[in-house]
mmCIF entry with sequence, helices, sheets and N, C-alpha, C, O atoms, coordinates in Angstrom:
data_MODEL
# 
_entry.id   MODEL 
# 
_entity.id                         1 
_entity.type                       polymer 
_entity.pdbx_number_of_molecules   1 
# 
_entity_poly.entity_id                      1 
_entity_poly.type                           'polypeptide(L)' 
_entity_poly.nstd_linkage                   no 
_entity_poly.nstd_monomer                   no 
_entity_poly.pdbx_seq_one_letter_code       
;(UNK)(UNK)(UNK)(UNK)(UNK)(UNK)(UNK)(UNK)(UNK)(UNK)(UNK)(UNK)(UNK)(UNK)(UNK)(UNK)
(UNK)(UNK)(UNK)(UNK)(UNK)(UNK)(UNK)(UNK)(UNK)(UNK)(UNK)(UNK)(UNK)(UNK)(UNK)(UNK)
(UNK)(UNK)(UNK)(UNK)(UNK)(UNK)(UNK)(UNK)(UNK)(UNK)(UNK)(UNK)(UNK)(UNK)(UNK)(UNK)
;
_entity_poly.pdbx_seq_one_letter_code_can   XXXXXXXXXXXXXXXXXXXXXXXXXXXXXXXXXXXXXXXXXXXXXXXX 
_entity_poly.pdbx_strand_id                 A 
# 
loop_
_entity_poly_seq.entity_id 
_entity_poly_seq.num 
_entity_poly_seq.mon_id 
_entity_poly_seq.hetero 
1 1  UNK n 
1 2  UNK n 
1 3  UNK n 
1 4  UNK n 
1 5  UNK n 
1 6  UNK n 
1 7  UNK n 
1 8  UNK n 
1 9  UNK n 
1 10 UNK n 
1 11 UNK n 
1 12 UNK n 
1 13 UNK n 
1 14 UNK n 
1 15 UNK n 
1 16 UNK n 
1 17 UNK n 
1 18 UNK n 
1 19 UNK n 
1 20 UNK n 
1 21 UNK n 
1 22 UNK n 
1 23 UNK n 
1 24 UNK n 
1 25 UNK n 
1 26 UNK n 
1 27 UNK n 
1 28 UNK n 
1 29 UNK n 
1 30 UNK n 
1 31 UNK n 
1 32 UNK n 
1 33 UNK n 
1 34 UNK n 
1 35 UNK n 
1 36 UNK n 
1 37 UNK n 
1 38 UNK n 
1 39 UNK n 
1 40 UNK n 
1 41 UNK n 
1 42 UNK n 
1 43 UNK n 
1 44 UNK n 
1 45 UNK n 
1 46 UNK n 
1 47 UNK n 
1 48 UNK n 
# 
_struct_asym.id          A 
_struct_asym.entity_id   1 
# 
loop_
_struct_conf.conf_type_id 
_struct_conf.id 
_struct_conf.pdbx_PDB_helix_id 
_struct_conf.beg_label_comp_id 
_struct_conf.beg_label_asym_id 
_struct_conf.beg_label_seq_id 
_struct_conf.pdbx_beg_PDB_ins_code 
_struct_conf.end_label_comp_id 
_struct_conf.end_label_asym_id 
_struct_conf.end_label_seq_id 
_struct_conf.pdbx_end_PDB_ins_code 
_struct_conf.beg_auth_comp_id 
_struct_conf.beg_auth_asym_id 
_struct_conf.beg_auth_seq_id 
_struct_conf.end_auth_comp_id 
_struct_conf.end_auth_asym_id 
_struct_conf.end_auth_seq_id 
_struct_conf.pdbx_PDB_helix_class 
_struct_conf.details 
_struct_conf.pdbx_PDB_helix_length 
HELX_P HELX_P1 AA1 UNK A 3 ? UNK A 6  ? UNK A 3 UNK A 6  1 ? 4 
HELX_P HELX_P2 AA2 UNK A 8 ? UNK A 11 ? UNK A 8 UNK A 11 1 ? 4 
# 
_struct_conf_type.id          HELX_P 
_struct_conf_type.criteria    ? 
_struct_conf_type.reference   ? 
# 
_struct_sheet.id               AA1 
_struct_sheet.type             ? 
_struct_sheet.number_strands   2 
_struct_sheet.details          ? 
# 
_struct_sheet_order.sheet_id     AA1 
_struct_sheet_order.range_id_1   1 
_struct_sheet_order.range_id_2   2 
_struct_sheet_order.offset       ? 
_struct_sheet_order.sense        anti-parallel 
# 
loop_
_struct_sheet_range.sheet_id 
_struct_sheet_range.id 
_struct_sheet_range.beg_label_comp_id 
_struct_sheet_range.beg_label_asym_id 
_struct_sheet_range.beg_label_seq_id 
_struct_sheet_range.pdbx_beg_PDB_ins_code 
_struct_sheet_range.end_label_comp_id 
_struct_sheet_range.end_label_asym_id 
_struct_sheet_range.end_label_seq_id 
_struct_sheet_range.pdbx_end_PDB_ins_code 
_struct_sheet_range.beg_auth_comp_id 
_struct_sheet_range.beg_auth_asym_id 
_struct_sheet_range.beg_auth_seq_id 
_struct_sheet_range.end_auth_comp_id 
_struct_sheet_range.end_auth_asym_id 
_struct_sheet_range.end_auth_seq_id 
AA1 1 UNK A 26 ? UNK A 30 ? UNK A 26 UNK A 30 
AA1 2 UNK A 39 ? UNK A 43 ? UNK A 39 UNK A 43 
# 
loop_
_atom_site.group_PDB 
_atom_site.id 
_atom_site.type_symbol 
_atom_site.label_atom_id 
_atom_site.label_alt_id 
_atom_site.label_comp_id 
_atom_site.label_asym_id 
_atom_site.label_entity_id 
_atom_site.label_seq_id 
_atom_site.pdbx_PDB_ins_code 
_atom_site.Cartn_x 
_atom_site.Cartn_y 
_atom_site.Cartn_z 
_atom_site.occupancy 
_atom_site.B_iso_or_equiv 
_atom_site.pdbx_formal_charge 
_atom_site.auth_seq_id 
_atom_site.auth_comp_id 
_atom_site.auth_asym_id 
_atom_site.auth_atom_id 
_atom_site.pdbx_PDB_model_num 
ATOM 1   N N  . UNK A 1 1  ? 9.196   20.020 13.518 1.00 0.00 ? 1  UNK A N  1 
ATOM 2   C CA . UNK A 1 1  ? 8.318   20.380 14.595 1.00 0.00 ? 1  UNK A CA 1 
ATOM 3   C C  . UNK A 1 1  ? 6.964   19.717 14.406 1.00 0.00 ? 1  UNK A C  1 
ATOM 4   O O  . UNK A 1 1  ? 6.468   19.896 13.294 1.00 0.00 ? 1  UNK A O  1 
ATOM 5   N N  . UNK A 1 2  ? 6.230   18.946 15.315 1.00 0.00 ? 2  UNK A N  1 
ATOM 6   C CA . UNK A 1 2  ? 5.109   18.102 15.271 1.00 0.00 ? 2  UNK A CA 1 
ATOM 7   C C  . UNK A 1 2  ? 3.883   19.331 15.613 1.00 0.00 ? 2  UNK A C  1 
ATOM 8   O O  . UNK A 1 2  ? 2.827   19.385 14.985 1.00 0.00 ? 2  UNK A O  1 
ATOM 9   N N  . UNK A 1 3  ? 4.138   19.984 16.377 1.00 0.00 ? 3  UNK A N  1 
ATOM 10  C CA . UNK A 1 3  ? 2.957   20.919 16.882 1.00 0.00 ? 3  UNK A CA 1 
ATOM 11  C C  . UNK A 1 3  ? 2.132   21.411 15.889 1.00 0.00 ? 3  UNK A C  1 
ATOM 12  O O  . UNK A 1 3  ? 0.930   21.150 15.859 1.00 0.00 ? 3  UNK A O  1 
ATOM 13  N N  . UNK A 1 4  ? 2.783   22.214 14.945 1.00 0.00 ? 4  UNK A N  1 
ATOM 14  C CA . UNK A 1 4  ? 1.800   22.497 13.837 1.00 0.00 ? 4  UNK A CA 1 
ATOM 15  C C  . UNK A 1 4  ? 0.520   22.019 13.149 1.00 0.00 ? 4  UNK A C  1 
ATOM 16  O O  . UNK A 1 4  ? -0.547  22.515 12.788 1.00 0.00 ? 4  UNK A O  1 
ATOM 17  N N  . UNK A 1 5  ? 1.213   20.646 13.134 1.00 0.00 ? 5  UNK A N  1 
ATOM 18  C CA . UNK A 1 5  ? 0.732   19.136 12.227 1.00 0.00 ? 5  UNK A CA 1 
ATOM 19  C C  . UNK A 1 5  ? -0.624  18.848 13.601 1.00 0.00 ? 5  UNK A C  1 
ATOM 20  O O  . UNK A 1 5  ? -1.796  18.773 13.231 1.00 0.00 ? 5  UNK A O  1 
ATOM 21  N N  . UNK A 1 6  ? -0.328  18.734 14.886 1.00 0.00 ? 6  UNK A N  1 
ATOM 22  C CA . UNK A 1 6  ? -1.126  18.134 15.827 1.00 0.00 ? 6  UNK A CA 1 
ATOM 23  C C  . UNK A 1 6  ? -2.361  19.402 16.178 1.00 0.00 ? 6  UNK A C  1 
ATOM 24  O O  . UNK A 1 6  ? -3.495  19.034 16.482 1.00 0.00 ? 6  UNK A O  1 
ATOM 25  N N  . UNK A 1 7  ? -2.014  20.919 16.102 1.00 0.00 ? 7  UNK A N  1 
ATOM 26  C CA . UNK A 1 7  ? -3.091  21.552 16.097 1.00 0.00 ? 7  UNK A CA 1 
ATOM 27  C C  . UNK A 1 7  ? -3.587  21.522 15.050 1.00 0.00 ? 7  UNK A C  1 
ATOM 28  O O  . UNK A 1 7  ? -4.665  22.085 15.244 1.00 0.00 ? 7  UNK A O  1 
ATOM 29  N N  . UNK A 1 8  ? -3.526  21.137 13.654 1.00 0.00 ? 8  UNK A N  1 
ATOM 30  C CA . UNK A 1 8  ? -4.266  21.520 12.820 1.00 0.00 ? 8  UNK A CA 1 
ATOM 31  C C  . UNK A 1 8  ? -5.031  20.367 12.734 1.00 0.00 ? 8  UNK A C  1 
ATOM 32  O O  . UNK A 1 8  ? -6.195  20.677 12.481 1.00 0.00 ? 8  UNK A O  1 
ATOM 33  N N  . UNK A 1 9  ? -4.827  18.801 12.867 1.00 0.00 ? 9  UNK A N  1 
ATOM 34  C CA . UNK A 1 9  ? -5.571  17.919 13.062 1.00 0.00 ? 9  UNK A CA 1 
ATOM 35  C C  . UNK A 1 9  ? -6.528  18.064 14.372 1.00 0.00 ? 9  UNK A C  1 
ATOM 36  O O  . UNK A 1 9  ? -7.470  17.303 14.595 1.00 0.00 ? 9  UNK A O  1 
ATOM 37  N N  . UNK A 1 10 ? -6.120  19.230 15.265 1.00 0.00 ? 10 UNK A N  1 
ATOM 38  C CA . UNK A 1 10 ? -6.720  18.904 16.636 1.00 0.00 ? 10 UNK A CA 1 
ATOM 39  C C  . UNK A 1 10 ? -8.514  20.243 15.954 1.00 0.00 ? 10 UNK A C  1 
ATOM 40  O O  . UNK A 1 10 ? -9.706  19.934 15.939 1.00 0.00 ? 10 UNK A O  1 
ATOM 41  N N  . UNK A 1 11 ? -8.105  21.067 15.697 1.00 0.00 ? 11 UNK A N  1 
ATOM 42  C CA . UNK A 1 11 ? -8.892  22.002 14.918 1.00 0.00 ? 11 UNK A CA 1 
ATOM 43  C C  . UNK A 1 11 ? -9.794  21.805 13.827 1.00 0.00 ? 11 UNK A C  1 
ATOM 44  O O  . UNK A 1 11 ? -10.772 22.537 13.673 1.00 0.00 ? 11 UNK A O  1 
ATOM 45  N N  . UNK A 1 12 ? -9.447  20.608 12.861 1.00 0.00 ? 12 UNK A N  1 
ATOM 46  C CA . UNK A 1 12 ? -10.199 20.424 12.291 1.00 0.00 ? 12 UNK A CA 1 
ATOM 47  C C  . UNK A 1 12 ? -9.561  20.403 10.816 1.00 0.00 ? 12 UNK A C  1 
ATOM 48  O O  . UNK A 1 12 ? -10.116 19.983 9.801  1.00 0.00 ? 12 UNK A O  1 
ATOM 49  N N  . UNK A 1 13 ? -8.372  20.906 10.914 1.00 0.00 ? 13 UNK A N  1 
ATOM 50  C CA . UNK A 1 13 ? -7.782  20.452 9.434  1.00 0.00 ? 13 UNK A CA 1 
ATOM 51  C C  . UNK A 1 13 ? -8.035  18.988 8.758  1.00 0.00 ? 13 UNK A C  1 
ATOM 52  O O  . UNK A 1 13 ? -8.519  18.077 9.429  1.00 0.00 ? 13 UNK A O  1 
ATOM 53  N N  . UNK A 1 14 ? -7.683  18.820 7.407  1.00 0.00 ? 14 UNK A N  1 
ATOM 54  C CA . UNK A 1 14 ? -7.902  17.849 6.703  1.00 0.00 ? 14 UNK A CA 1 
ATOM 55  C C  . UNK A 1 14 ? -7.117  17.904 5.838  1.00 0.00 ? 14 UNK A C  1 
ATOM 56  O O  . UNK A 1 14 ? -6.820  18.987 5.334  1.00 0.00 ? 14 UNK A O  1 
ATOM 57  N N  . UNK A 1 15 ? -6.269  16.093 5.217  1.00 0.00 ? 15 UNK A N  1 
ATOM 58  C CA . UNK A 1 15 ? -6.172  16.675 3.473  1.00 0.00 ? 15 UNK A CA 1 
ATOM 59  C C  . UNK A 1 15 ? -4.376  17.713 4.381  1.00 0.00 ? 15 UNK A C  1 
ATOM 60  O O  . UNK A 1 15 ? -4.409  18.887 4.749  1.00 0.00 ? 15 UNK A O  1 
ATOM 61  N N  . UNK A 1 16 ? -3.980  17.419 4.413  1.00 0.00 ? 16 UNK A N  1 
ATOM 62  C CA . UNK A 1 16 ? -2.531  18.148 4.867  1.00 0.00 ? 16 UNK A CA 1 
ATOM 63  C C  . UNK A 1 16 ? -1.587  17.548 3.711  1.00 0.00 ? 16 UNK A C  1 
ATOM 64  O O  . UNK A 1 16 ? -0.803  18.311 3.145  1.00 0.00 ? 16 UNK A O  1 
ATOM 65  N N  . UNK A 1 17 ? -1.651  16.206 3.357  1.00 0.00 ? 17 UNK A N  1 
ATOM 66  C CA . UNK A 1 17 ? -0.772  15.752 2.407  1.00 0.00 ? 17 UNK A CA 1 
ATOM 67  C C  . UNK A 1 17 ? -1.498  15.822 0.838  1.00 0.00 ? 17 UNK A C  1 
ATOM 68  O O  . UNK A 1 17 ? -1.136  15.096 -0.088 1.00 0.00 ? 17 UNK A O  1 
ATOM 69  N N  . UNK A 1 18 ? -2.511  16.768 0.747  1.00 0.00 ? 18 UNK A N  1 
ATOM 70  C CA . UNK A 1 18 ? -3.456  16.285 -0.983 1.00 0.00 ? 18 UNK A CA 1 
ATOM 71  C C  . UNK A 1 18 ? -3.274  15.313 -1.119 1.00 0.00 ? 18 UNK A C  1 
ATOM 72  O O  . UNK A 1 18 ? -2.239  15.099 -1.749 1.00 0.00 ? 18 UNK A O  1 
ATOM 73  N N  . UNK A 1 19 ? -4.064  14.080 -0.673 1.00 0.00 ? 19 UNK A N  1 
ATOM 74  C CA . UNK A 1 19 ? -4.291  12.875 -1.292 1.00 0.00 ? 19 UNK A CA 1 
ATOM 75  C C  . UNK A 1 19 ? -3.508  11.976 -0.972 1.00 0.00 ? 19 UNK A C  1 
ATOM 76  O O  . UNK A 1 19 ? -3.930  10.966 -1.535 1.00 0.00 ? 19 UNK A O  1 
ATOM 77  N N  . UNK A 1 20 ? -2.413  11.679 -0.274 1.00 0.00 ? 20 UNK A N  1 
ATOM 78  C CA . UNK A 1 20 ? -1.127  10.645 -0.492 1.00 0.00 ? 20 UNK A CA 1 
ATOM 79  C C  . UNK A 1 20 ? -1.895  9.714  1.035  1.00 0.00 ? 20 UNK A C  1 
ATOM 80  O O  . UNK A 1 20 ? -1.661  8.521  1.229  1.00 0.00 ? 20 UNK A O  1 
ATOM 81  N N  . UNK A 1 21 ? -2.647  10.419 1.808  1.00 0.00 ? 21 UNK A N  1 
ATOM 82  C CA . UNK A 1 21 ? -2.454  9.897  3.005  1.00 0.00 ? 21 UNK A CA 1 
ATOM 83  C C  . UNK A 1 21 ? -4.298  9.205  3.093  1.00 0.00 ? 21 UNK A C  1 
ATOM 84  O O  . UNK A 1 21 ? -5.277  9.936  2.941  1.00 0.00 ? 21 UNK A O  1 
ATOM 85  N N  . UNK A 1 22 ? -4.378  7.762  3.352  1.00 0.00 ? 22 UNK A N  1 
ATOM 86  C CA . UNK A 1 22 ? -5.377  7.527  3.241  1.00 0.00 ? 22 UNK A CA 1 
ATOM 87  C C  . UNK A 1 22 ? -6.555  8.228  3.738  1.00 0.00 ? 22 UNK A C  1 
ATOM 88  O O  . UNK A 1 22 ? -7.484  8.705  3.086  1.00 0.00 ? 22 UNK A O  1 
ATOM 89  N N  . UNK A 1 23 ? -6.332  8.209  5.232  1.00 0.00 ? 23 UNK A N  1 
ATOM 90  C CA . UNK A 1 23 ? -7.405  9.028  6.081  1.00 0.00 ? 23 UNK A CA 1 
ATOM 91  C C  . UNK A 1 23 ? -6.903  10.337 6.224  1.00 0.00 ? 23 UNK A C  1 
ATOM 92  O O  . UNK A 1 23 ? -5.983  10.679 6.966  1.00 0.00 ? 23 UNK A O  1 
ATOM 93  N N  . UNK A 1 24 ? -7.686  11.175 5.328  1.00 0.00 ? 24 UNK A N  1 
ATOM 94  C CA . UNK A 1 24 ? -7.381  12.725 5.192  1.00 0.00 ? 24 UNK A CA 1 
ATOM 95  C C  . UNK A 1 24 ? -7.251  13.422 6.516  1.00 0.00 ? 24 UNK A C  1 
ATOM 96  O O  . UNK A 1 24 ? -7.101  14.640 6.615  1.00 0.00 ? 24 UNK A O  1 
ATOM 97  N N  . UNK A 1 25 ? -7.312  12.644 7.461  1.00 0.00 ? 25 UNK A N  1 
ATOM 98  C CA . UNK A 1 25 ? -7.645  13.491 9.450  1.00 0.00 ? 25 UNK A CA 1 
ATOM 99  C C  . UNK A 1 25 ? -6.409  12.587 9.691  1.00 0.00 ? 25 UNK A C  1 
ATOM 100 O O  . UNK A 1 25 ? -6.685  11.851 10.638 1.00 0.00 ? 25 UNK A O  1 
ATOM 101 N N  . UNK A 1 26 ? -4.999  12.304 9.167  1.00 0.00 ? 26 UNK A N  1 
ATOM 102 C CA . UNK A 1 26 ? -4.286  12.120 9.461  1.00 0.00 ? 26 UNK A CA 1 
ATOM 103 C C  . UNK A 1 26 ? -2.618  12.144 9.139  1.00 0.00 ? 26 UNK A C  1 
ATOM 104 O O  . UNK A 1 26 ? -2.320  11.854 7.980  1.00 0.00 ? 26 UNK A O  1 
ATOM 105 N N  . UNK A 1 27 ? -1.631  12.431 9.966  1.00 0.00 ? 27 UNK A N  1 
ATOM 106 C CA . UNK A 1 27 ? -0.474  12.803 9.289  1.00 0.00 ? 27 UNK A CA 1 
ATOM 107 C C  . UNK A 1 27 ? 0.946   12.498 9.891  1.00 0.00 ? 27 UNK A C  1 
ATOM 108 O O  . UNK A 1 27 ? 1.229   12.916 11.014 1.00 0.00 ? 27 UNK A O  1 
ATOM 109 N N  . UNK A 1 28 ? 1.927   11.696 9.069  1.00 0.00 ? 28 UNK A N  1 
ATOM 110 C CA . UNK A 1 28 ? 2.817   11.281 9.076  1.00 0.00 ? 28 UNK A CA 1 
ATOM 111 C C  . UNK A 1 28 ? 4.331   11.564 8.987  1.00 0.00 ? 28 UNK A C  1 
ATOM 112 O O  . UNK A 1 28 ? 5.027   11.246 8.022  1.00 0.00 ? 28 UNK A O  1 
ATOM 113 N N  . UNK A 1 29 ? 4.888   12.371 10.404 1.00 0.00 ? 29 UNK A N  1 
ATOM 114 C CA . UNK A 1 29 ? 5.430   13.406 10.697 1.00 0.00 ? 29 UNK A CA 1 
ATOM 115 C C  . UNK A 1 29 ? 7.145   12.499 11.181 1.00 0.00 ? 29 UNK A C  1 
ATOM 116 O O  . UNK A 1 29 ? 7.064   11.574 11.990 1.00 0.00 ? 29 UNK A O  1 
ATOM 117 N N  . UNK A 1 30 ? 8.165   12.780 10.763 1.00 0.00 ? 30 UNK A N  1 
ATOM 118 C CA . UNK A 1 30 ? 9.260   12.634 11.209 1.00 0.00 ? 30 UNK A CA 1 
ATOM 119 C C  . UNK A 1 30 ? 9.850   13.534 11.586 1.00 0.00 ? 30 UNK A C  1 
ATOM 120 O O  . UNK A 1 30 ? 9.804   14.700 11.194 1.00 0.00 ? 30 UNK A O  1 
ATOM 121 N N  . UNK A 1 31 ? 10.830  12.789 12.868 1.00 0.00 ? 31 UNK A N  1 
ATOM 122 C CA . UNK A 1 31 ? 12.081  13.621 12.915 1.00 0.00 ? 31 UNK A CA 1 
ATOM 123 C C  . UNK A 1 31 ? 13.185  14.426 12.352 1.00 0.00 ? 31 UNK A C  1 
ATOM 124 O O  . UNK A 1 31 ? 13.547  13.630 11.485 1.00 0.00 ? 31 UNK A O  1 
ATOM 125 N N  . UNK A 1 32 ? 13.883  15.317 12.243 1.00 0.00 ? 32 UNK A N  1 
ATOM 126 C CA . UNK A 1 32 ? 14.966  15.051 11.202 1.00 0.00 ? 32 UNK A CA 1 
ATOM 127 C C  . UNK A 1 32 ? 16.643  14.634 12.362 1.00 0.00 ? 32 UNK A C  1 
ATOM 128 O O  . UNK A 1 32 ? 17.806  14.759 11.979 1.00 0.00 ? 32 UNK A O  1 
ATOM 129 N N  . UNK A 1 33 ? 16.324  14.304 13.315 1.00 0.00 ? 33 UNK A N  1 
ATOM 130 C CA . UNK A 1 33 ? 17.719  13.567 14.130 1.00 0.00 ? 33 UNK A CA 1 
ATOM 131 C C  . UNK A 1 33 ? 18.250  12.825 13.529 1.00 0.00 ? 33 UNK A C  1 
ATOM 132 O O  . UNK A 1 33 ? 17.765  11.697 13.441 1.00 0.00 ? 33 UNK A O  1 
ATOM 133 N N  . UNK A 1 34 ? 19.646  13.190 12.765 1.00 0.00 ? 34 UNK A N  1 
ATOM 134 C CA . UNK A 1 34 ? 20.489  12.329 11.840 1.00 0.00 ? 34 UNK A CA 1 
ATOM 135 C C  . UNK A 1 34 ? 20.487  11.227 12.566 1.00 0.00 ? 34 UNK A C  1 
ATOM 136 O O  . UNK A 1 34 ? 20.128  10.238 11.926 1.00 0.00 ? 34 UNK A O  1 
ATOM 137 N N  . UNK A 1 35 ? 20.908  10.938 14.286 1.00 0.00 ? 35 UNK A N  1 
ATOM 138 C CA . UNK A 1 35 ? 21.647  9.919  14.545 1.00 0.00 ? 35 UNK A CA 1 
ATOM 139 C C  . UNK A 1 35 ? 19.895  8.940  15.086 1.00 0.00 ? 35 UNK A C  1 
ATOM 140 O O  . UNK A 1 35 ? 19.756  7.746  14.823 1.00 0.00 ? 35 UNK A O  1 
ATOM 141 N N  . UNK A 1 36 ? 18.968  9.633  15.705 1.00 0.00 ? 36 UNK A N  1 
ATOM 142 C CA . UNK A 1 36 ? 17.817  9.014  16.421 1.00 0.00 ? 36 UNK A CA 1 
ATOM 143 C C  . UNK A 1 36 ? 16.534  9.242  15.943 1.00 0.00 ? 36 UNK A C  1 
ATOM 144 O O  . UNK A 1 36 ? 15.554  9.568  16.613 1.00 0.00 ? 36 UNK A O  1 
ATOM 145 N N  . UNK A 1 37 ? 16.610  9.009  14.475 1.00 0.00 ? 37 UNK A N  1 
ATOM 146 C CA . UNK A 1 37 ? 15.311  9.287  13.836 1.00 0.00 ? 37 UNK A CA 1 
ATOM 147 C C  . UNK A 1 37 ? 13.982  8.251  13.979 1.00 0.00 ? 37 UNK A C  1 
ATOM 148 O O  . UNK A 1 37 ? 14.015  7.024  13.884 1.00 0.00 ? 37 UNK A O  1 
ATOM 149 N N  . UNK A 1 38 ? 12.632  9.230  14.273 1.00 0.00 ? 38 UNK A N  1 
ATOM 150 C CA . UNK A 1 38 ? 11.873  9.045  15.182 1.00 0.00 ? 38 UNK A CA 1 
ATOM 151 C C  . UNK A 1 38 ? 10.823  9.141  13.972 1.00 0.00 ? 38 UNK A C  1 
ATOM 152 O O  . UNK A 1 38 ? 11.110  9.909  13.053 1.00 0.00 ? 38 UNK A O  1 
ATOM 153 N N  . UNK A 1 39 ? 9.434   8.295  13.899 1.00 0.00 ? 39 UNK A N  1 
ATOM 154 C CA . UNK A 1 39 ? 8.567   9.146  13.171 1.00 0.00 ? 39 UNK A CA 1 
ATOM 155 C C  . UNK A 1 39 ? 7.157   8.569  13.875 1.00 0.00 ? 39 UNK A C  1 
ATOM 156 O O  . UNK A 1 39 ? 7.020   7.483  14.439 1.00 0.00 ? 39 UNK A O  1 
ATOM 157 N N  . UNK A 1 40 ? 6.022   9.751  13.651 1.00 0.00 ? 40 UNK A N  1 
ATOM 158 C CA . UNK A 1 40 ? 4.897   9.733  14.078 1.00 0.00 ? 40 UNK A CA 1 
ATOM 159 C C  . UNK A 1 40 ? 3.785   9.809  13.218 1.00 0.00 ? 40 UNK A C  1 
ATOM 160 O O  . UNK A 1 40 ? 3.654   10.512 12.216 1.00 0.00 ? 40 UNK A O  1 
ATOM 161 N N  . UNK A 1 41 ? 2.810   8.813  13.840 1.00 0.00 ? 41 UNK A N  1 
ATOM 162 C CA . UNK A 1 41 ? 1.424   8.542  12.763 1.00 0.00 ? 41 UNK A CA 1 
ATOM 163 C C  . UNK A 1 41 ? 0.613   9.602  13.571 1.00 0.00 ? 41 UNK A C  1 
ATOM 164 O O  . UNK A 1 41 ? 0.338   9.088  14.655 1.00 0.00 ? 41 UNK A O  1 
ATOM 165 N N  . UNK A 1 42 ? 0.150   10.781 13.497 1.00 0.00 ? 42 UNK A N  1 
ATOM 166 C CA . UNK A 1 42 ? -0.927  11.409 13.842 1.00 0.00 ? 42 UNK A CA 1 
ATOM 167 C C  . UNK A 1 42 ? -2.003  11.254 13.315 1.00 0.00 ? 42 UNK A C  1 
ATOM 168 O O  . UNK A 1 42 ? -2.085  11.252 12.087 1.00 0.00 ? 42 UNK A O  1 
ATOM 169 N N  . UNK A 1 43 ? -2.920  11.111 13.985 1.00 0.00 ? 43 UNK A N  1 
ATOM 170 C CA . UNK A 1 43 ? -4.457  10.508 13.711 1.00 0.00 ? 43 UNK A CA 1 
ATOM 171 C C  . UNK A 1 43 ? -4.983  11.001 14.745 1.00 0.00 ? 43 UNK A C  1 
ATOM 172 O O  . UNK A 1 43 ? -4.690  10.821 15.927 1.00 0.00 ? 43 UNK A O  1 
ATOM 173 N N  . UNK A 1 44 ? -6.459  12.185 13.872 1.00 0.00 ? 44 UNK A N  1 
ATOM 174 C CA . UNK A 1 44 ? -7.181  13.024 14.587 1.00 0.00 ? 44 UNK A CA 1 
ATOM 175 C C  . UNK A 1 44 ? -8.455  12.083 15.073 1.00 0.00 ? 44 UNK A C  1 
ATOM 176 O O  . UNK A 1 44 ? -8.933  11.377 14.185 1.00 0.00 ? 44 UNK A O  1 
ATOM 177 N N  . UNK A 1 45 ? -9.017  12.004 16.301 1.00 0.00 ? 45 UNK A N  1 
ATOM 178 C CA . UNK A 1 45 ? -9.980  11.416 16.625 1.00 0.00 ? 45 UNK A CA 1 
ATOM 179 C C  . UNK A 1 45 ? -11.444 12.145 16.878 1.00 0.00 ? 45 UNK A C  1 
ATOM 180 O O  . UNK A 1 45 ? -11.508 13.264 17.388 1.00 0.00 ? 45 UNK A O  1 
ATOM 181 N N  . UNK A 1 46 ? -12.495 11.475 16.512 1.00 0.00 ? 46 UNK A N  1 
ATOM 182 C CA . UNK A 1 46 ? -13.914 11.628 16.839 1.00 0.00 ? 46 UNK A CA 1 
ATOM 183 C C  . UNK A 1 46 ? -14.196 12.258 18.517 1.00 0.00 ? 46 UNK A C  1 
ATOM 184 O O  . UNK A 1 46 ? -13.562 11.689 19.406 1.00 0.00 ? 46 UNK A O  1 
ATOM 185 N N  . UNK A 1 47 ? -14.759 12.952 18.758 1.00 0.00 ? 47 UNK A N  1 
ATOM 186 C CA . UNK A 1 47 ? -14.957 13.233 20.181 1.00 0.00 ? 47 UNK A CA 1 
ATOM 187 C C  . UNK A 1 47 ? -16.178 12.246 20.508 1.00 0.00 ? 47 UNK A C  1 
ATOM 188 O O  . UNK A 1 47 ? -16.612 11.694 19.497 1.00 0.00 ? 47 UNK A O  1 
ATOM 189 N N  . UNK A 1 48 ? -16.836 11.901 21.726 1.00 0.00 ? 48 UNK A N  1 
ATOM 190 C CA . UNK A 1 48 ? -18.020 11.149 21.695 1.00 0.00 ? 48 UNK A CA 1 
ATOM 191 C C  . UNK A 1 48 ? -18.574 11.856 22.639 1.00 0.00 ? 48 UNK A C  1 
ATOM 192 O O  . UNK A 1 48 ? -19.713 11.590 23.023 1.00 0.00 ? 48 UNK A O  1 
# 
């Protein structure tokens, strides 16, 4: 499930992976579809 991962970057989370993920405001979420596996770079953005 991506939702979790996308409100907590949308809120203000950080740091979701301790350290593995360069930019701590971001997170690298797959599918688990044996046959159509899918994966997503989430990256929280700056408001202006």
């Amino acid at each position: 499930m991506v939702r979790p991962f996308v409100m907590m970057l949308a809120y203000g989370g950080e740091d979701i992976y301790e350290g593995w993920m360069k930019n701590k405001r971001s997170a690298m979420i797959s599918c688990n579809d044996g046959f159509r596996p899918v994966s997503f770079l989430l990256e929280a953005m700056e408001d202006e």
